[in-house]
Structures are given as structure tokens and as C-alpha cells.
N, C-alpha and C positions, 0 to 999 in steps of 0.2 A: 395075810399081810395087808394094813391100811398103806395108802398113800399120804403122807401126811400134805397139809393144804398148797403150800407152796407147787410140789409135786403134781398133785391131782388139779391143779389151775392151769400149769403149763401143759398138761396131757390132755388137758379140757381144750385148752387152746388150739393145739397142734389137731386134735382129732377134729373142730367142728373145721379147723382151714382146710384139712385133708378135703373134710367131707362137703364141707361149698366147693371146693376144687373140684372137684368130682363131678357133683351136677352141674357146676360151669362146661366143664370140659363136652359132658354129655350133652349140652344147651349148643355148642359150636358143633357136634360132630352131627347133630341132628340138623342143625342151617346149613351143613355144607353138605349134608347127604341129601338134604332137600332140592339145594341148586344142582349137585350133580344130577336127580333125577328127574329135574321138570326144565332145565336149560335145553338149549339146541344148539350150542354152541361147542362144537371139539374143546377146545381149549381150554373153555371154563370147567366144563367135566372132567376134561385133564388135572387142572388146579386143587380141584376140588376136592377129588381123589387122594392125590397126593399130598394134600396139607391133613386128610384125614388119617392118611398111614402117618406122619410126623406125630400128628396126637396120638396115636395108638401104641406106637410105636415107644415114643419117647417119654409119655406122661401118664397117660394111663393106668400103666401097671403101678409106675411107682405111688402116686395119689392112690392107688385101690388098697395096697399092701400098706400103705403107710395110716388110712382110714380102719384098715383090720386089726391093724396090730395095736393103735392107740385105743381101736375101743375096747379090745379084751384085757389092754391092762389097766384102764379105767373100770372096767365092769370088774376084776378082780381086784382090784387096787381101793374100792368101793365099796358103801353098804349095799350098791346094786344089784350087784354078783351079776354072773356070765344065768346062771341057772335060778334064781331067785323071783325075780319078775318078767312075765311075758312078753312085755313088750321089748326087753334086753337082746331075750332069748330068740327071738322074732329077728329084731334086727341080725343079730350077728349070724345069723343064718342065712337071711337075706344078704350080707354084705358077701359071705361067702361063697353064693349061688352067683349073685352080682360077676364078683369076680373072677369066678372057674368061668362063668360066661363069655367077660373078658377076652378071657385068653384063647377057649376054644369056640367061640361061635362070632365077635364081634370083629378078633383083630384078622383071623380067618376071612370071612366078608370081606371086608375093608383093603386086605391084599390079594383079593381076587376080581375083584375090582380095580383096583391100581395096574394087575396083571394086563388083564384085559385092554385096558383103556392103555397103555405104554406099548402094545402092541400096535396100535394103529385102530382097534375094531371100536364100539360102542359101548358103554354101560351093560354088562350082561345080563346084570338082572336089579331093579332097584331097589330089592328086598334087600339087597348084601348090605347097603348104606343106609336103608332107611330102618330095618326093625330093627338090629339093636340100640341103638340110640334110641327108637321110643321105646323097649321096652326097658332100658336101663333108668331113662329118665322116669317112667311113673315107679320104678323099686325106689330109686332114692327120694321121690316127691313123698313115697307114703313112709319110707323109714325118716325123713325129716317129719311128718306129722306124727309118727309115734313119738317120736325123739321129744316132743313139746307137750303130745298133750299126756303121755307114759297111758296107756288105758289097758284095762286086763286084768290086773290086779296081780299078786303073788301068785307064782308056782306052787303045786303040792309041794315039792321042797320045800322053796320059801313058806309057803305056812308052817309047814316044819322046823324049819329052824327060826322062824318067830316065835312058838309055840313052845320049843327048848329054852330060847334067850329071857324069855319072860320067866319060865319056870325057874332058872338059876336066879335072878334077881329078884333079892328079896324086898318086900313093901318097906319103903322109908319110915322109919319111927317117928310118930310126932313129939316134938318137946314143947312144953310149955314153959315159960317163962314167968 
């Protein structure tokens, strides 16, 4: 099933806003994991902490699932395909991994850290606040560079089903006049 234009423009839209949402989001969660763990100040670490569980908490997920879902129905919706070119197939795996990450290793962190610090004690560890953020931000720096420059070429599939669509259509007849 194509998307016809209309369709596949507003799917276009919503997925790249998802998908700048995303590394925005992951751009702020990394400058407030940064202050949390180079500050010396209670309070700001307190702050800090706590505006990053709000992000996580409240945007996150739905920006990740809302990036997943519009791009597989653009990559199906599409001569793309979900299976067809590498660099599709690449991302949406990435976006995948991205987001099961999300959920169990980033928002985890980030509330055990808020734990800690609402306790009265220090930042337990700065890894909780600092690696997911950078390692989220370089997946979506390099799924936004696949996304532009598409490199890899076709899947064995996709040559397959190029290879089929050619053989069904037959050479245009020339007419003369």
C-alpha cells in the first residue's frame, strides 16, 4: 500500500518534527546532565536532576514512539520499504535500540539519580546522567546523516524486488510519426 502525496508529506512532516524533537530533547538532557555533574552546588544538582526526570518522564517516550511509528509507516507507505535499502533498514533498528534504551537504561539512570539526590546524598554516579544522553545523541546525529545522505545501496531484497519490477515491465514501444 503507497501513501498517496498528500499523506506521505504530513508523515514526512510529523516524523522529521518527532525526529528533531528527539535530538533536541537529547541536546537538553545532556546540558543538564553536564551541570548536574560538574556543578558544586546542592541545589543546582537538585534542579538538574529533576527537570531531567520531567524530560524523560513526560517527552521522551512519546517523541521516541511517535519517531517509530511515523517512520515505518513512511518506509511502508513508500518505495523505501522498511527492508529494501540499507540505510531504512539501519535506521529503524537504530531507532528501535534507541528507544528500548530509553526505557531501560536512560529513564532508569536518570531516576536513580533524582532518588539519590531527593534523598539529601550527592550525585551517585555521573554516568547515570551523562552516558545516555551522549550515547543517544551520536545514534540520532548518525541516523540524521544516513537520513540525507541514504548510502549502502539496496538490500538483497531490494535488488530482488527491483529485479522482479523491471522484469514485469515491459520496454515502451517507439512510435513514429
Amino acid at each position: 500500500m503507497k501513501l498517496r502525496r498528500p499523506a506521505r508529506r504530513a508523515f514526512l512532516v510529523v516524523h522529521v518534527t518527532a525526529s528533531a524533537s528527539w535530538l533536541g530533547l537529547t541536546l537538553g538532557l545532556l546540558a543538564l546532565g553536564t551541570t548536574a555533574a560538574t556543578t558544586g552546588s546542592a541545589v543546582t544538582v537538585a534542579a538538574s536532576v529533576r527537570a531531567m526526570k520531567l524530560f524523560a518522564d513526560w517527552l521522551l517516550l512519546p517523541v521516541a514512539f511517535l519517531t517509530l511509528v511515523s517512520g515505518v509507516v513512511l518506509s511502508l507507505g513508500t518505495p523505501w520499504g522498511l527492508t529494501r535499502h540499507r540505510w531504512v533498514y539501519v535506521k529503524f533498528w537504530m531507532t528501535l535500540a534507541t528507544t528500548t534504551a530509553t526505557v531501560f537504561a536512560l529513564r532508569p539512570g536518570v531516576n536513580s539519580a533524582v532518588t539519590a539526590v531527593a534523598a539529601g546524598g550527592p550525585l551517585p554516579d555521573a554516568g547515570d546522567v551523562l552516558f545516555g544522553p551522549i550515547v543517544s545523541l551520536s545514534a540520532y546525529v548518525f541516523m540524521t546523516v544516513i537520513s540525507i545522505l541514504k548510502p549502502w545501496g539496496l538490500t538483497r531484497r531490494g535488488r530482488r524486488l527491483r529485479t522482479a519490477s523491471t522484469a514485469r515491465t515491459p520496454e515502451p514501444t517507439r512510435q513514429t510519426v
